[in-house]
N, C-alpha and C positions, 0 to 999 in steps of 0.2 A: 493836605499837601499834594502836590505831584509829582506823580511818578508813572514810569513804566511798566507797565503789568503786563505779565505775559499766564495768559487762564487757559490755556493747552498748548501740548507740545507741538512742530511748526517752524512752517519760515518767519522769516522777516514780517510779514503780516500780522501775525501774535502780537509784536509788539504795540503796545496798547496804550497811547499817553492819556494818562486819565487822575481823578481825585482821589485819594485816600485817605484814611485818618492818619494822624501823625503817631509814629509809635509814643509809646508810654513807658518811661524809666521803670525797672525792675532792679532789683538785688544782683549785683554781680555787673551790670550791664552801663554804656555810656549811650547818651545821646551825642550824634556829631552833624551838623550842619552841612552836607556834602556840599562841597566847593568845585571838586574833579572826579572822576571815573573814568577807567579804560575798557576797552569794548577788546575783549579777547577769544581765543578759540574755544578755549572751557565754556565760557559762557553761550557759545551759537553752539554745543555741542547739545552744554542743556536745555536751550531754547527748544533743538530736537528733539529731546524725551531723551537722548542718547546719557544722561547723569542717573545710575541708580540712586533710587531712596529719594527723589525730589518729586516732588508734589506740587497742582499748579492750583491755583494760581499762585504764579510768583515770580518778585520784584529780582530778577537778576544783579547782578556787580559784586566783585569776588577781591576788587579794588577800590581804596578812595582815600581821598584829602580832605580833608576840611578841618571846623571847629567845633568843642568839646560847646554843647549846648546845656545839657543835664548830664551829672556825675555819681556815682556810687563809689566811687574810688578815690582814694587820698592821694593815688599818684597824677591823678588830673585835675585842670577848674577850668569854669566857664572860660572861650573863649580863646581855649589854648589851640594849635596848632597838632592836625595828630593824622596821622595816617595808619591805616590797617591793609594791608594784603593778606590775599589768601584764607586757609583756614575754612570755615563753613557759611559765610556770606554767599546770601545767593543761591545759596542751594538747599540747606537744613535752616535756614531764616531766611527773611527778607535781606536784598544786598541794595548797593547804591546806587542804582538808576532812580532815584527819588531826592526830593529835595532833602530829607532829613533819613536818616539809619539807628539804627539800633544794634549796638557791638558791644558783645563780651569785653568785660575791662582788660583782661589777659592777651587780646587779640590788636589792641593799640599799641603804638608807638608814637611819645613826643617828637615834633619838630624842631627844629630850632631857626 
């Protein structure tokens, strides 16, 4: 897939459009198809190294929209509509500057 990779903290230049693997469903966890992301202050803060406890390289976005691709959870199925803010996207995991995420099922919410 692609995505954004930022491999040290940094300006604008870190940012890195390049190929990665696609994350891998685990226990607890939903795969989402990102659709949208917002590009906010949290995120150019951690971009700077200014986030403790984050580690690079790493896929920033802390926001997203999209759809429910692979599931572990009975409250979602493929294809559903779901957004996640906030929480540890992006900084303790990989977040949505990629075509596909990988989110705690507790940290979704359905659309409607």
């Amino acid at each position: 897939m692609h995505a954004i990779v930022v491999s040290k903290p940094g300006g604008p230049e870190q940012l890195k459009y390049t190929t990665v693997p696609t994350p891998t469903l685990r226990p607890g966890w939903t795969l989402v198809k990102v659709h949208a992301f917002s590009i906010n202050h949290s995120e150019i803060f951690t971009r700077q190294g200014l986030s403790p406890n984050v580690t690079f390289p790493r896929i920033l976005g802390i926001d997203v929209v999209g759809t429910v691709v692979e599931t572990t959870s009975v409250k979602f199925f493929p294809e559903q509509k779901v957004i996640s803010i906030m929480g540890e996207m992006g900084r303790a995991f990989n977040g949505s500057y990629a075509e596909y995420v990988l989110i705690p099922n507790e940290q979704l919410y359905p659309l409607e």
